[in-house]
C-alpha positions as CSV (number, residue, x, y, z in Angstrom):
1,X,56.0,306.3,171.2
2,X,58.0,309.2,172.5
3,X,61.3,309.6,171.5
4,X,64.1,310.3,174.1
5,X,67.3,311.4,174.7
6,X,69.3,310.9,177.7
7,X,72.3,313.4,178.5
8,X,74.5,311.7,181.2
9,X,74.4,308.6,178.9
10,X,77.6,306.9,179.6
11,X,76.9,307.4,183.5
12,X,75.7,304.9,186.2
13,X,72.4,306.5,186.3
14,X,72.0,307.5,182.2
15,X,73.0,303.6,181.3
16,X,70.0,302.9,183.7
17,X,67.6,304.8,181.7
18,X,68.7,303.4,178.3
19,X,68.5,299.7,179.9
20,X,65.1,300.9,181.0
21,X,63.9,302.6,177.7
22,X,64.7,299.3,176.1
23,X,61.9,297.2,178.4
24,X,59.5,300.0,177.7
25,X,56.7,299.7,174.7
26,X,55.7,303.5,175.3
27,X,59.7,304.9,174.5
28,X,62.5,305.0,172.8
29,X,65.9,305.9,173.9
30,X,66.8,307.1,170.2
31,X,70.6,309.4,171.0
32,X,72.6,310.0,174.2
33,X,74.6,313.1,175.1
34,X,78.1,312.3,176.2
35,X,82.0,313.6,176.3
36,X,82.2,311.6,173.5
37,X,81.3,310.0,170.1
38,X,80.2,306.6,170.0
39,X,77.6,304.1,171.3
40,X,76.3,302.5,174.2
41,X,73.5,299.7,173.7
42,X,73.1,300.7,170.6
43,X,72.5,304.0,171.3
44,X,74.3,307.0,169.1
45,X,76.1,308.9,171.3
46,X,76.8,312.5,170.4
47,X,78.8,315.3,173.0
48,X,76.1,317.7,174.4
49,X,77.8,320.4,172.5
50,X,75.9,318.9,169.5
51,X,72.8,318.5,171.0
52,X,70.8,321.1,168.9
53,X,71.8,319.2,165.9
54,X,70.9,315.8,167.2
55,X,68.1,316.5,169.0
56,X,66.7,317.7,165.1
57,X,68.2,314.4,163.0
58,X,66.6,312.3,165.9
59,X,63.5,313.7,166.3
60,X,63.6,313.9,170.1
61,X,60.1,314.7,172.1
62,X,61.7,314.7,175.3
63,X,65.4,315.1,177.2
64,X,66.1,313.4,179.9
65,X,69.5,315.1,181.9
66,X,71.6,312.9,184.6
67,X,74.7,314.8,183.8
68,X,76.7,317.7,185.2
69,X,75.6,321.3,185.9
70,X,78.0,322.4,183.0
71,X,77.0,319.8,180.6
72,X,72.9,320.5,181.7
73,X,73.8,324.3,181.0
74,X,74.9,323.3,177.3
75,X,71.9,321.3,177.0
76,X,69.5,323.8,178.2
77,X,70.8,326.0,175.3
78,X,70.1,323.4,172.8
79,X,66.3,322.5,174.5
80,X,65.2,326.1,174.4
81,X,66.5,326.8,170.7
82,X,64.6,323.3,169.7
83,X,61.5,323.9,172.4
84,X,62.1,320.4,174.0
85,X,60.9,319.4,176.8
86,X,63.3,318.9,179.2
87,X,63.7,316.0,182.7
88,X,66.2,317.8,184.9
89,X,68.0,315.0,187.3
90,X,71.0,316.5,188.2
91,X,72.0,318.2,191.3
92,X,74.4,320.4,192.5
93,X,73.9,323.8,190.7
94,X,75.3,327.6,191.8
95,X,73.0,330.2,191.8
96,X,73.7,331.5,188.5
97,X,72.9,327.9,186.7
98,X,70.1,328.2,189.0
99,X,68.2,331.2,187.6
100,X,69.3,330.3,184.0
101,X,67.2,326.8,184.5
102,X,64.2,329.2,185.9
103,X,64.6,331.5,182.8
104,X,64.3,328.6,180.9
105,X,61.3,327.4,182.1
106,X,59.3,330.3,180.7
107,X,60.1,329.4,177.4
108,X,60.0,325.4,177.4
109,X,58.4,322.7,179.9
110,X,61.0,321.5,182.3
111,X,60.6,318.9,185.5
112,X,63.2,319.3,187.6
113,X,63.6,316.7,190.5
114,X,66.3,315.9,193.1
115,X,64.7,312.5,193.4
116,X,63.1,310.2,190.7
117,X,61.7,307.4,193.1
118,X,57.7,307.3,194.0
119,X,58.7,306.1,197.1
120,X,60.9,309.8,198.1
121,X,57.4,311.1,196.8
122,X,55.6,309.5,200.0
123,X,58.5,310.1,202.4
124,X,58.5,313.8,201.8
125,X,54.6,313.7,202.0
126,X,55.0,311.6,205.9
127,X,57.5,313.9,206.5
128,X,56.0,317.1,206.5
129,X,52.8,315.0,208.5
130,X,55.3,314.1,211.0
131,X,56.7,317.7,211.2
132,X,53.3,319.0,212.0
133,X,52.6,316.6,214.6
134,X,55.8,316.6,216.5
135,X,57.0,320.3,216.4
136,X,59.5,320.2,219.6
137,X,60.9,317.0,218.1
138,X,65.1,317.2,217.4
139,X,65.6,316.6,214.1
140,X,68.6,314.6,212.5
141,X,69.1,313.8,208.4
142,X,71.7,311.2,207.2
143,X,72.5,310.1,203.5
144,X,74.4,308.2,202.1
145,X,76.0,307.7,198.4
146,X,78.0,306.0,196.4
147,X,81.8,307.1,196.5
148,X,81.7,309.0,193.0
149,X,79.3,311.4,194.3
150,X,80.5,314.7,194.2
151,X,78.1,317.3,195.9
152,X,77.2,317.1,199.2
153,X,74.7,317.0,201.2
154,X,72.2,314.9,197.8
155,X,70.2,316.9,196.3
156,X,67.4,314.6,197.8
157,X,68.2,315.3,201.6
158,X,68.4,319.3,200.3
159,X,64.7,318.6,199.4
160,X,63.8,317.1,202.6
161,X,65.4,319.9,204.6
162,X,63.7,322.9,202.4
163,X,60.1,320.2,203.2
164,X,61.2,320.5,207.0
165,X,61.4,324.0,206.5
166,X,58.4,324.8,205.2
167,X,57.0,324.3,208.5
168,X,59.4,324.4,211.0
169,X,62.5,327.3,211.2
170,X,65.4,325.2,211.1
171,X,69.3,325.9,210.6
172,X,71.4,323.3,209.0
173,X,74.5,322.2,210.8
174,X,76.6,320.1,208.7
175,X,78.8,317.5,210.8
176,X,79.7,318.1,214.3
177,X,83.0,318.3,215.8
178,X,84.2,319.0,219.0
179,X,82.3,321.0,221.6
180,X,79.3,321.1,219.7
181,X,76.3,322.0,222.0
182,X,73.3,321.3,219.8
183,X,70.9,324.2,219.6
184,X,67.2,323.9,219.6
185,X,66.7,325.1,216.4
186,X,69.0,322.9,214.7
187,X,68.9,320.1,212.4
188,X,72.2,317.9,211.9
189,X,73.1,317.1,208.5
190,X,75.5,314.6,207.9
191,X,76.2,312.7,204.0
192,X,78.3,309.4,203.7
193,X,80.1,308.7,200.9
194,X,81.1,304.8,200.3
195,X,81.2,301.7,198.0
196,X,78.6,301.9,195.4
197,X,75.1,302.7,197.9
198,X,72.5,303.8,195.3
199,X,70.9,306.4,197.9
200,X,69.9,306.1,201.1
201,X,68.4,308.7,203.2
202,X,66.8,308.9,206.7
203,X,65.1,311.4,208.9
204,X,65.3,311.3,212.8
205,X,62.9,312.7,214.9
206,X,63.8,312.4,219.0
207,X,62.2,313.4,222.0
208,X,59.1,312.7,224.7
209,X,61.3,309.7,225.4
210,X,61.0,308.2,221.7
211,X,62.4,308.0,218.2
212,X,60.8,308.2,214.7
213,X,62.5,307.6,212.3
214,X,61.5,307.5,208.8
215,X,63.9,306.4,205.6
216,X,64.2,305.6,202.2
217,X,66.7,302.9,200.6
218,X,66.9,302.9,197.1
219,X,67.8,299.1,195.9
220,X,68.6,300.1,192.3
221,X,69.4,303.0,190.1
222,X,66.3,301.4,187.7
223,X,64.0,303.2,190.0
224,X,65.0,306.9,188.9
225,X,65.4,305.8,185.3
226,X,61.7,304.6,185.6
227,X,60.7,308.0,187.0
228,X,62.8,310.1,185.0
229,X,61.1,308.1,181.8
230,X,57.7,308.5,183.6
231,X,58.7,312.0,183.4
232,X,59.6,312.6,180.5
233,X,56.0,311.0,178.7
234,X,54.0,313.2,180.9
235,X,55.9,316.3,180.1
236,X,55.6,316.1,176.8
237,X,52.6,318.1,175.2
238,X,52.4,320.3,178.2
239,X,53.1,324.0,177.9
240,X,56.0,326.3,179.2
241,X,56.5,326.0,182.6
242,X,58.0,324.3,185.7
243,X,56.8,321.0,186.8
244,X,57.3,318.7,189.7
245,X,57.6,315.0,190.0
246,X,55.0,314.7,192.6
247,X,52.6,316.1,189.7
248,X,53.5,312.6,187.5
249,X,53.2,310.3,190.8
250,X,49.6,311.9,191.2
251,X,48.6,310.9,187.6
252,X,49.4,307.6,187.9
């Protein structure tokens, strides 16, 4: 059984991974990090300020972070001190936070991922195939969230772009307006922002006379809590380091 705690608890996607730890025989959602005291489906809820101290009086193996750069920078402090392994969902950090979660990882196991669904796993992998194969195609990327979201574009279609880049030299142009002339070596970027879309994201690939176009729809927020939870039971055990989701999807 491994024990985890999920910072982000009181969140769209952090209620997910409780209601998933709860169908699961393999873990247990045991405390939640959030702004507040209390308790969500009967899970203690303690601020992430605190997390040192509850991640000892709850035994945790594993963190799982769906949060807010500032509240994963609190966290980070607390996983280090402890040496707990830490799940990394959240998006949207500055450089700084950025070389402070790299620092990190020489001291304690971390997984970071933009994306928690095996399914962005094998888009990213038929993306850079397609890449290869078609490497005068124009490129386009849309994506689309829910209306809370607050960075922009997703940390998912950042991934796909640095994938793209890997193989092809590409600059970003986010949103058009105007005379906008597009540039060979371009790749539009344009995020959505409505209702309450779980994630959608889509890559178009134009030219010869045809389209490709190759997407992703996420249904549910259950499928990142899965991953994250999948996540966080590999990662346990393993030593310092940084580790990528891809890794869990090829063990299973």
């Amino acid at each position: 059984m491994t024990r985890v705690a999920v910072c982000g608890a009181t969140g769209r996607t952090g209620r997910a991974v409780i209601d998933a730890g709860l169908e699961r025989t393999n873990v247990e959602v045991v405390v939640g990090f959030a702004t507040e005291r209390g308790e969500t489906d009967g899970v203690p809820l303690r601020p992430a300020g605190e997390a040192a101290n509850a991640i000892e009086e709850f035994d945790v193996d594993a963190v799982v972070d769906f949060s807010t750069p500032a509240a994963t920078m609190a966290l980070l402090d607390a996983c280090t001190e402890s040496e707990t392994p830490l799940v990394v969902a959240t998006t949207g950090f500055d450089e700084d936070e950025r070389d402070r979660l790299a620092a990190a990882g020489d001291e304690i196991p971390i997984l970071k991922a933009t994306n928690f669904s095996r399914g962005i796993q094998a888009l990213l992998r038929t993306v850079r195939e397609a890449i290869g194969a078609l490497p005068e195609y124009d490129l386009e990327l849309v994506e689309s969230h829910h209306n809370g979201k607050v960075d922009a574009p997703s940390g998912t279609a950042n991934t796909i772009l640095e994938t793209i880049r890997e193989q092809r030299d590409v600059e970003p142009t986010y949103g058009r307006e105007g005379h906008a002339p597009r540039d060979d070596d371009e790749i539009g970027v344009f995020a959505r922002r409505a209702g309450d879309i779980r994630g959608e994201h889509e890559l178009v690939l134009a030219g010869n006379d045809e389209v490709l176009s190759l997407s992703h729809r996420a249904e549910d927020r259950g499928v990142f809590a899965a991953g994250s939870l999948d996540a966080a039971v590999w990662l346990v055990g393993r030593d310092a380091g940084w580790y990528d989701f891809a890794e869990v999807v090829d063990s299973t």
